[in-house]
C-alpha positions in Angstrom: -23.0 -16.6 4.0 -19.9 -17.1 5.6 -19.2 -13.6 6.6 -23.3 -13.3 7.1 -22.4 -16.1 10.0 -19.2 -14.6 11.6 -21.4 -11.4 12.0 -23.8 -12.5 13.9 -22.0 -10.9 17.2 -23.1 -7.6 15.5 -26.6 -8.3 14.8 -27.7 -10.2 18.1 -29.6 -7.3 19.9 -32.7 -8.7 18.0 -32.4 -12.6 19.7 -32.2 -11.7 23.3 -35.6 -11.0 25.0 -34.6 -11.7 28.6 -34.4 -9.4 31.5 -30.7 -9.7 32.7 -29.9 -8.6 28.4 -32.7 -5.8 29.2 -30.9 -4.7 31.8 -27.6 -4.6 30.6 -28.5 -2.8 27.0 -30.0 -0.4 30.1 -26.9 0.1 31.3 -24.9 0.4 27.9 -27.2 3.2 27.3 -26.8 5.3 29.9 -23.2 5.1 30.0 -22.2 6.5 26.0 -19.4 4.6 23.8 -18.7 7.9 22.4 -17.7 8.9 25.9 -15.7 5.6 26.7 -13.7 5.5 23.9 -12.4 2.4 22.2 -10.8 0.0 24.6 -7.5 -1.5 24.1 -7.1 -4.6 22.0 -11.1 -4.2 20.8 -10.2 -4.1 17.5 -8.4 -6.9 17.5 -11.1 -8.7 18.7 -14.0 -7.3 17.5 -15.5 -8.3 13.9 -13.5 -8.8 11.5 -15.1 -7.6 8.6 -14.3 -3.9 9.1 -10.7 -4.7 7.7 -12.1 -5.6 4.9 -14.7 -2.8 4.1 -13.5 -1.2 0.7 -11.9 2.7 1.0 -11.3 5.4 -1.4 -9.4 8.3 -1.4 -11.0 11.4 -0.5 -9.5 13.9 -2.7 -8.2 11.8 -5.8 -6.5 14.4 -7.5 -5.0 16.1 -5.0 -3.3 12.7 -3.3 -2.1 11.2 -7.2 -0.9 13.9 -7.8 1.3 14.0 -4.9 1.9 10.5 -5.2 2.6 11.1 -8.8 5.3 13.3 -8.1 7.0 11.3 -5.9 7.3 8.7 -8.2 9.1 10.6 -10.3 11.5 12.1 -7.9 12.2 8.3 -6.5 12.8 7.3 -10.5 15.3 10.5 -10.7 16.9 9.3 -7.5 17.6 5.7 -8.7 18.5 7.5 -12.1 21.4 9.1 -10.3 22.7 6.6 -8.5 26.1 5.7 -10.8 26.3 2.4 -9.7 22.8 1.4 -11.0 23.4 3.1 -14.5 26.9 0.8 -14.3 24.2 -2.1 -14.4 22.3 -3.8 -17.9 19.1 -2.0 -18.6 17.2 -5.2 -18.2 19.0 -5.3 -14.6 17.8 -1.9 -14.0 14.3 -2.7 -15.0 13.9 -5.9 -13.2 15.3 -4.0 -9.9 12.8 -0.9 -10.5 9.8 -3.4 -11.1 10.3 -5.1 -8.0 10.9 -2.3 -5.8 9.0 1.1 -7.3 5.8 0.5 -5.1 8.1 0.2 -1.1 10.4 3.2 -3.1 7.8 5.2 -3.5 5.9 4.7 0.1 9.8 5.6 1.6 9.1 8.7 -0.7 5.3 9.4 0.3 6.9 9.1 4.2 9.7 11.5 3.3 7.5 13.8 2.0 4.7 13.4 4.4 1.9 13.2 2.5 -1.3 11.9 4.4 -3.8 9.5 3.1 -7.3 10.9 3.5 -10.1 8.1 2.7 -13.6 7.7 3.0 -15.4 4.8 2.9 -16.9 3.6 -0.2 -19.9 1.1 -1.3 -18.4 -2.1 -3.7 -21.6 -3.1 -5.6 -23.1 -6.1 -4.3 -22.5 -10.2 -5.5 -26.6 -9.5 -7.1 -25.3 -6.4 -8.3 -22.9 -7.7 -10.4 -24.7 -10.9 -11.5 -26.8 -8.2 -13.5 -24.5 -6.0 -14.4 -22.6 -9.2 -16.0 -26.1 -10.3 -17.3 -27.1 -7.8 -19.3 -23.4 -7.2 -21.0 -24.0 -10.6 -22.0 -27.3 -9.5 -23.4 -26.3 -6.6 -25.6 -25.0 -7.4 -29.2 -22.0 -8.1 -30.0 -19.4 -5.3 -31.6 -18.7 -6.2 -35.3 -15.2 -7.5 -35.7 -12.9 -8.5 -33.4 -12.0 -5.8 -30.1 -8.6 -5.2 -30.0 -6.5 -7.0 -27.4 -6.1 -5.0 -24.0 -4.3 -5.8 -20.9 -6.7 -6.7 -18.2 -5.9 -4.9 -14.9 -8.1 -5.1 -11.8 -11.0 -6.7 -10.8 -13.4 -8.7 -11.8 -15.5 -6.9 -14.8 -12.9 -4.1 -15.3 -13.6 -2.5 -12.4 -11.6 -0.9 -9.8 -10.7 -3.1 -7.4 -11.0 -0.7 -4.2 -8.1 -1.0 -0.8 -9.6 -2.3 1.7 -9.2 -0.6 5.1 -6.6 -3.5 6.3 -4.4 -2.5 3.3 -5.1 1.2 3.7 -4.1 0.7 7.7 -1.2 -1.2 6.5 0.0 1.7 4.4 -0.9 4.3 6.8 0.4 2.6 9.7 4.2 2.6 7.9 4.0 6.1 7.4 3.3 6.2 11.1 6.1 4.6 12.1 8.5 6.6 9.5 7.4 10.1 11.4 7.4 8.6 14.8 11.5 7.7 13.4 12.1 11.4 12.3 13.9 9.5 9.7 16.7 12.2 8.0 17.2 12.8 4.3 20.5 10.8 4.3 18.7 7.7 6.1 15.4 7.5 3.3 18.7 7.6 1.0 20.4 4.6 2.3 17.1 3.0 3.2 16.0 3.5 -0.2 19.6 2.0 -1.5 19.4 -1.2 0.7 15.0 -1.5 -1.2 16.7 -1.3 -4.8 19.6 -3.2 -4.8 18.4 -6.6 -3.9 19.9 -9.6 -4.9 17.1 -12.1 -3.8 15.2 -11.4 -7.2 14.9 -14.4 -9.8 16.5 -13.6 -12.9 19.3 -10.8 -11.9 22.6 -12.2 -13.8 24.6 -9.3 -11.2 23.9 -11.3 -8.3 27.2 -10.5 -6.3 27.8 -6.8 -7.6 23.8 -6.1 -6.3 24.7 -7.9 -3.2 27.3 -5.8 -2.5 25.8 -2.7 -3.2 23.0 -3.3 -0.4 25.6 -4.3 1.8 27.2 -1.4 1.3 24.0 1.2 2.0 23.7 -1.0 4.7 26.7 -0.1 6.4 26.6 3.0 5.4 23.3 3.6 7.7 24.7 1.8 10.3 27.8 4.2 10.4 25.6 7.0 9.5 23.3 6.3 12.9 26.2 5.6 15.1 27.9 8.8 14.3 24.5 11.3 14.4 22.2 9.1 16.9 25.2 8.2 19.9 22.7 7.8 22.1 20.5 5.9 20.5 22.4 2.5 19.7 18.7 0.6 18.8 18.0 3.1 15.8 19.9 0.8 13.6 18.0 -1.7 14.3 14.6 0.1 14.6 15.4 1.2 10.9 15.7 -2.4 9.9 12.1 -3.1 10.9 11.0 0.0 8.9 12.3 -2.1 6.1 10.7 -5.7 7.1 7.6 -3.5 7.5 7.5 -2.2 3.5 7.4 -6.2 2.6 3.8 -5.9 3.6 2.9 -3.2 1.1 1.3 -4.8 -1.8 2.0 -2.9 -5.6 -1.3 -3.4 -6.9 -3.0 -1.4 -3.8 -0.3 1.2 -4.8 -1.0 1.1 -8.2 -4.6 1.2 -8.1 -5.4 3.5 -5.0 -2.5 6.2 -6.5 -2.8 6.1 -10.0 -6.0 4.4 -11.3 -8.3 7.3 -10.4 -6.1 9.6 -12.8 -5.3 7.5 -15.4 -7.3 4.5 -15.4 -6.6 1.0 -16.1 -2.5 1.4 -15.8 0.4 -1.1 -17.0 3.2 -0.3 -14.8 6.1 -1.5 -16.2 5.4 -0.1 -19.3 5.0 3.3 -17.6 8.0 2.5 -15.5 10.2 1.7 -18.5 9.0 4.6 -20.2 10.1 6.7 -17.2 13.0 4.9 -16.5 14.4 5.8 -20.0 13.5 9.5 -19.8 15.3 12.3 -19.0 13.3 12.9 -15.7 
């Protein structure tokens, strides 16, 4: 009801009767939207409930498998890295499950691959009050269903992006190409995402510390030596990097790799990865 209410500025053409709204709809009409385009700042104000509308991606396979491979190119990376095979496995795992989803977004940007989605239809609060009903309904299994790990939404379903989160991911990959970032700056940008000391539990507090402090300054000298002219690409970089905090790992995990492989437990697949010979 509540989002029924706030989108009521939508729906009003059917309460005004009076000539001055006549007039005006008149005018709309005869000059076209499609010809106006959007104005500035209208989708900030406009409704908000098109942020929310859920989005899918328009060719699944093509886009997890792309995604799918650049997870495993960012795990070979890390793998490669000596000072993060110097670290405790446990270390290595806690850093990787922290940091695999803004790793592999750096990696989607590097290899610019575009996000193609169309809109899709969630079933409806009545819709699932059925759906729920009649599970209820049918009889039991006999004996006890084995334990699974629940991922998701509500029911087992797939809980679908909405269009904020897919405009958050697309608009990072944005900025990333408007950067040109080079190979050698996704490296150290990549270097300062996985070796961060902030994380509860890391017992190599001050060796991880260092290590980001070190890709740090290894971008900074890297961008003063190759961009001269350009002394705020450091710190334009930097806010490529206060930008991935906003990328959420569930959207990752189910927009990339639920359509191919279902219902998906990353750390286990990220340990099992990790431990490969990729």
């Amino acid at each position: 009801m509540a989002c029924v209410e706030r989108c009521r500025c939508c729906t009003d053409s059917r309460r005004h009767s009076s000539i001055l709204y006549s007039i005006l709809r008149s005018e709309e009409r005869a000059v076209s939207p499609a010809r106006l385009g959007p104005r500035r700042g209208q989708a900030s104000r406009g409704c908000p409930c098109g942020s929310r509308r859920r989005l899918a991606l328009r060719s699944p396979q093509v886009a997890c498998k792309a995604a799918s491979a650049v997870l495993v190119k960012t795990l070979r990376f890390v793998q490669n890295v000596p000072c993060f095979q110097e670290l405790p496995l446990d270390e290595q795992l806690l850093l990787v499950r922290s940091c695999w989803a803004p790793l592999l977004v750096l990696g989607l940007a590097q290899d610019r691959v575009h996000l193609e989605t169309v809109e899709s239809a969630e079933p409806s609060m009545l819709q699932r009050i059925l759906t729920t009903r009649r599970q209820g309904e049918q009889s039991p299994p006999r004996g006890p269903a084995p334990d699974r790990p629940h991922h998701g939404s509500a029911g087992g379903g797939p809980h679908l992006p909405s269009a904020g989160e897919i405009q958050t991911i697309k608009g990072f990959l944005a900025k990333c190409w408007s950067l040109d970032i080079s190979t050698k700056e996704y490296a150290y940008l990549k270097g300062t995402v996985l070796f961060n000391p902030d994380l509860p539990g890391l017992q190599c507090t001050q060796y991880i510390e260092g290590l980001q402090r070190e890709a740090q300054q290894a971008l900074n000298e890297h961008v003063r030596l190759i961009h001269r002219g350009d002394e705020a690409r450091f710190a334009k970089l930097n806010v490529v990097l206060s930008l991935l905090r906003s990328i959420n790992a569930n959207v990752i995990a189910e927009l990339f790799f639920r359509p191919i492989i279902g219902a998906v437990n990353m750390d286990d697949m990220l340990l099992e990865m990790l431990c490969a010979k990729l």
